[in-house]
C-alpha positions as CSV (number, residue, x, y, z in Angstrom):
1,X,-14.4,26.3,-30.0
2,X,-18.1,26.0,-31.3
3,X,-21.5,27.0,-30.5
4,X,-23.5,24.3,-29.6
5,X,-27.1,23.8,-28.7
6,X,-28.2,27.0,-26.2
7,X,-25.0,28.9,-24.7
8,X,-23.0,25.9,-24.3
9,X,-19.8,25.9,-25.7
10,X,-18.5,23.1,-27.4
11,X,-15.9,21.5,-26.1
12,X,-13.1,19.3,-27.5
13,X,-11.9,18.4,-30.7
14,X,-13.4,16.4,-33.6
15,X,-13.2,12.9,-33.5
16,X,-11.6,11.0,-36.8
17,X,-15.0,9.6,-37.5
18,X,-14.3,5.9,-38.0
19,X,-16.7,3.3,-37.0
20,X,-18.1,0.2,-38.0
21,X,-21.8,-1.3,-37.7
22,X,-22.0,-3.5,-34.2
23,X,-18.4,-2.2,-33.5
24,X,-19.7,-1.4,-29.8
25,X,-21.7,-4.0,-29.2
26,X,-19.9,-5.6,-26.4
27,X,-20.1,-2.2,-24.6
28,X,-23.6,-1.7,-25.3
29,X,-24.6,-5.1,-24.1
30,X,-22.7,-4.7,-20.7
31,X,-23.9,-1.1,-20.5
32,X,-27.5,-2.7,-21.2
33,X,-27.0,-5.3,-18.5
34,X,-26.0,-2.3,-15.8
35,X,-29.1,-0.5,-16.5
36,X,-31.6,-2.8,-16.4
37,X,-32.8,-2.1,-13.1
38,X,-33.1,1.8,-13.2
39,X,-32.6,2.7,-16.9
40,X,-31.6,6.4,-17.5
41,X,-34.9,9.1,-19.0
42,X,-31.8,10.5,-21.3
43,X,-28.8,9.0,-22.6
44,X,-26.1,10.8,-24.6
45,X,-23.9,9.7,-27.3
46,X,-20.3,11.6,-27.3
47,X,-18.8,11.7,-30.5
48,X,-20.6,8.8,-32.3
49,X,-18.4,9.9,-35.5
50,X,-18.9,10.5,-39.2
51,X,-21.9,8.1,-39.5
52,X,-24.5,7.9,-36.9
53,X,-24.7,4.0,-37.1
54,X,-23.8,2.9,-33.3
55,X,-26.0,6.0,-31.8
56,X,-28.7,4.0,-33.3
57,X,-28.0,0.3,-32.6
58,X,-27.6,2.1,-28.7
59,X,-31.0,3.6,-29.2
60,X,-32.6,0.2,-30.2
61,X,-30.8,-1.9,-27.7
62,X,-31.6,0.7,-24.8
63,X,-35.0,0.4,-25.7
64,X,-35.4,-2.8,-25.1
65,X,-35.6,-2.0,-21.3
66,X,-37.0,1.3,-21.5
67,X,-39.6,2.0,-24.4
68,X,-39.3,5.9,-23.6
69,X,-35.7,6.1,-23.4
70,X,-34.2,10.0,-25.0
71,X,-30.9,9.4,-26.6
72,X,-28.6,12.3,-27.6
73,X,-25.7,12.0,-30.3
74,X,-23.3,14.6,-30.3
75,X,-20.7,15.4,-32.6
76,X,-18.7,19.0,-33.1
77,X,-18.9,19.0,-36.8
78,X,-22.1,20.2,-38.1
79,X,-22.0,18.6,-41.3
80,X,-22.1,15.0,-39.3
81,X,-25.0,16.5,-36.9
82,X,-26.8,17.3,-40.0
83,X,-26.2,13.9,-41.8
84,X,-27.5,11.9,-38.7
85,X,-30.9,13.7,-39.0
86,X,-31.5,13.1,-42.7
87,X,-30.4,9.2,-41.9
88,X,-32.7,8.5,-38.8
89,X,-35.4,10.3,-36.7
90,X,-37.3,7.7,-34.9
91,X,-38.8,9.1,-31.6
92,X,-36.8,9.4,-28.8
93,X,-34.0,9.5,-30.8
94,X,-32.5,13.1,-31.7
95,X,-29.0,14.7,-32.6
96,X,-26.9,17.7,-31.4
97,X,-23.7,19.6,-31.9
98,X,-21.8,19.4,-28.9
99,X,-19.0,18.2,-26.9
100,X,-17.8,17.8,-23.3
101,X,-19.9,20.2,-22.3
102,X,-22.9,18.2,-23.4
103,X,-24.8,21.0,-25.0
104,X,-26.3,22.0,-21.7
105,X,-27.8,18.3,-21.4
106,X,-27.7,16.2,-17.5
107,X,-27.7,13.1,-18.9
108,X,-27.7,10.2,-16.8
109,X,-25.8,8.3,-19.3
110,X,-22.8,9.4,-21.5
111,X,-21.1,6.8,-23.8
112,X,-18.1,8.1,-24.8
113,X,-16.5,5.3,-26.9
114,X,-13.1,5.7,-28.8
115,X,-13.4,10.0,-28.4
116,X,-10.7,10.2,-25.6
117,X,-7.8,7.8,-27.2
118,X,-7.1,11.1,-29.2
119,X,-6.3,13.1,-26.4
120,X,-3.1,12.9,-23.7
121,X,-3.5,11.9,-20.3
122,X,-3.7,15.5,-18.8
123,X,-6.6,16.3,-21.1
124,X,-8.2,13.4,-20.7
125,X,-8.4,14.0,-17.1
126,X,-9.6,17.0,-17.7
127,X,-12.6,15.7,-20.3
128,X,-13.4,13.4,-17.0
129,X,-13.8,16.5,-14.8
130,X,-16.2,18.3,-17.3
131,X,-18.3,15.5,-17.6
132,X,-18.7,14.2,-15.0
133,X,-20.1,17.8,-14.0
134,X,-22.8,17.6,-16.5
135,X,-23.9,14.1,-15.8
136,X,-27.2,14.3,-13.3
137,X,-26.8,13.5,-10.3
138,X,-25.5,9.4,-10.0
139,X,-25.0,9.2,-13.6
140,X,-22.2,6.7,-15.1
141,X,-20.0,7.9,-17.8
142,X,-18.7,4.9,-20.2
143,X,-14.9,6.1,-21.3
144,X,-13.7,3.2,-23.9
145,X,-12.1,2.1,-26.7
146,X,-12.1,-0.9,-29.2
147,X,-10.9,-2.0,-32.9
148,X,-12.0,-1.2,-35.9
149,X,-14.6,-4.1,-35.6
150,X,-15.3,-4.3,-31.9
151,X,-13.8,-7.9,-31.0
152,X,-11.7,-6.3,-28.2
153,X,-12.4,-3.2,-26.2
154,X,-12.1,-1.7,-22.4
155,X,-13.8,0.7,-20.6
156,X,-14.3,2.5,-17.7
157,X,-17.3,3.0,-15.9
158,X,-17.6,6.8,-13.9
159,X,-19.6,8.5,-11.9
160,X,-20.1,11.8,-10.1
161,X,-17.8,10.5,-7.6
162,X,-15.0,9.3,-10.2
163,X,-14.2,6.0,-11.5
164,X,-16.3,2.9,-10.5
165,X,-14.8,-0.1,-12.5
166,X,-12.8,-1.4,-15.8
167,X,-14.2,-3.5,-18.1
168,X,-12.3,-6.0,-20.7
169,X,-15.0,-7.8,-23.7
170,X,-13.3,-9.6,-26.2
171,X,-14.1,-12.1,-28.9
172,X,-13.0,-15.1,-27.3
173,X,-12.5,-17.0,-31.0
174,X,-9.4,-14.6,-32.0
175,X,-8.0,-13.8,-28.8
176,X,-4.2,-14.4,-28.7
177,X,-2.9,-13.8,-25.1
178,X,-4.9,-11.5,-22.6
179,X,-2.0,-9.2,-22.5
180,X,-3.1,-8.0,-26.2
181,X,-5.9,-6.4,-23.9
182,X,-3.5,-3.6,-23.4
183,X,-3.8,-2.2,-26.8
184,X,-7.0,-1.2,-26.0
185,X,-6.5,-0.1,-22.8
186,X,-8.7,3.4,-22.1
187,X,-6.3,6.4,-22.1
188,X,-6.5,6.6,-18.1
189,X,-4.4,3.5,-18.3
190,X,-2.7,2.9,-21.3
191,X,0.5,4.6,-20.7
192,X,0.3,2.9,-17.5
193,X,1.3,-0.9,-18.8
194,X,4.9,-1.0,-17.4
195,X,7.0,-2.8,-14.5
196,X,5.1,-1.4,-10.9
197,X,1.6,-0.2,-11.9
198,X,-0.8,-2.2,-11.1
199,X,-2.3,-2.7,-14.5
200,X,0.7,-4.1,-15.8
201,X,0.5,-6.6,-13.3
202,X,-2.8,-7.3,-13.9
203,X,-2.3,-8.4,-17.4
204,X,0.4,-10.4,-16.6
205,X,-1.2,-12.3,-14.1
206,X,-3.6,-12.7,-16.3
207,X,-1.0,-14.2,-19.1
208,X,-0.4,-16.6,-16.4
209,X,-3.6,-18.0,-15.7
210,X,-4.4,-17.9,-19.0
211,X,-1.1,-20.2,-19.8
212,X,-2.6,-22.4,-16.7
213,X,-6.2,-22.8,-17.9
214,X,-4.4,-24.3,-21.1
215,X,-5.9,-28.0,-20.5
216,X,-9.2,-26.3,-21.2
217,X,-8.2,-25.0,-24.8
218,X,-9.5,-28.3,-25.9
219,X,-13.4,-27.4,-24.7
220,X,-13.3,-23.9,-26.5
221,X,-12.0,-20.7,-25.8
222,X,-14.6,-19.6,-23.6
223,X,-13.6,-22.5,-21.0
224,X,-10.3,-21.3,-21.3
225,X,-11.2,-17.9,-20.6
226,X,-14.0,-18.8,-17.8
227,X,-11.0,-20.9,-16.1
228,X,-8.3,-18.1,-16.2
229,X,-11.0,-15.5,-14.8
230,X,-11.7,-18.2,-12.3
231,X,-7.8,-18.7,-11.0
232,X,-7.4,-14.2,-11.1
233,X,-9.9,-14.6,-8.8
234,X,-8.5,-17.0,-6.7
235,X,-5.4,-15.6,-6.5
236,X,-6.8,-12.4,-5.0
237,X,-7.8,-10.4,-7.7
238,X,-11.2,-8.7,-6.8
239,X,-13.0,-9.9,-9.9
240,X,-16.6,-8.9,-10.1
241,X,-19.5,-10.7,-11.3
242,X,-20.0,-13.8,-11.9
243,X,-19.5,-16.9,-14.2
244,X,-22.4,-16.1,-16.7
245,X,-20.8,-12.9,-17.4
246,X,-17.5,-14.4,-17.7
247,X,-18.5,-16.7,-20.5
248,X,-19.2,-14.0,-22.9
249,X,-15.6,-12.7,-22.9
250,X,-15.8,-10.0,-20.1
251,X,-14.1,-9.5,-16.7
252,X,-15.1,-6.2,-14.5
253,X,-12.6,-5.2,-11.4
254,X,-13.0,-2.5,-8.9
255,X,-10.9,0.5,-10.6
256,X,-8.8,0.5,-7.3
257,X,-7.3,-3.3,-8.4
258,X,-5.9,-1.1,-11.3
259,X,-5.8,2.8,-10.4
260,X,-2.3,4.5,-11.3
């Protein structure tokens, strides 16, 4: 345990640290996208690693739909807290040592992106819980993960209430099969991918239409992908959004289509 900000205690353990400039931009850009209408006053990034470099590409994309937007990064090690504020201090934009306990913050965002992979299922669950305690009062937590360079990721959008949605983003130019999605499956899930949960059977529905969509291969990818979202659909699969969304490599269920 460590002291954070106030009488919080810190909560959790470090994070490795890796990250990558624009590794969570496909997150940030659907998390942009859902916020649009009523942004969040205060925004908190959970474990944003050994360089502050995503906290700050989510400050300057947030900000582009709310000016006056407070973002948060937190991080357990002091040495990293103290590193992000030498490399950037524009306004609105401040760092803190913390963990699940948000340093005594009530965000009404948290992005917690590639921080809960570490953990097992149980203690994940448990990280859920806690935050979803601190967030104020209809706040969305973002759980996810991704590579190293952000061309495939998943998350899970929560709120007070528990989880809201998944979310799959994926560059579309070096996707394989759909079923590579479960490597990045958010820890909720991932240990979930076998023969009669309903994830698994997702992903290989989704192998299928993807295998049907084939005649579109020739029009791009992103045909291909738009077509094998199209025939999930179809199928009964209670795929959200629409078509416009679809083309950038995303799909967004209901988390009951996949919940354990």
């Amino acid at each position: 345990m460590r002291l954070a900000a106030g009488r919080a205690r810190a909560l959790g353990l470090p994070t490795r640290g890796t990250t990558n400039p624009n590794r969570l931009r496909r997150m940030d850009r659907w998390l942009v996208d859902a916020l649009r209408a009523t942004p969040p006053a205060l925004v908190v990034d959970l474990g944003y690693g050994s360089s502050p470099v995503t906290t700050v590409e989510l400050y300057a994309r947030l900000r582009t739909i709310d000016p006056d937007v407070r973002v948060v990064g937190l991080e357990l090690d002091a040495t990293r807290v103290e590193a992000a504020e030498r490399a950037a201090d524009p306004p609105g934009l401040t760092f803190r040592r913390g963990g699940f306990e948000l340093a005594g913050l009530r965000p009404g965002v948290v992005r917690a992106a590639n921080v809960l992979r570490q953990y097992d299922e149980k203690a994940a669950a448990a990280a859920w819980t806690t935050l979803r305690q601190n967030l104020a009062p209809d706040g969305l937590l973002i759980d996810g993960t991704c590579d190293e360079l952000g061309r495939i990721g998943g998350w899970v959008a929560v709120g007070p209430e528990g989880p809201r949605t998944l979310t799959f983003a994926v560059r579309l130019a070096s996707l394989d099969r759909p079923s590579t999605l479960a490597e990045r499956l958010p820890k909720a899930l991932i240990h979930r991918n076998v023969p009669g949960e309903r994830v698994h059977a997702l992903l290989t529905a989704f192998d299928a239409a993807w295998d049907a969509a084939a005649p579109l291969a020739p029009f791009g990818p992103r045909q291909r992908w738009v077509g094998a979202v199209t025939r999930l659909r179809d199928e009964g699969w209670p795929v959200l959004g629409t078509p416009r969304r679809w083309r950038l490599g995303e799909m967004t269920l209901p988390w009951e289509a996949v919940a354990p």
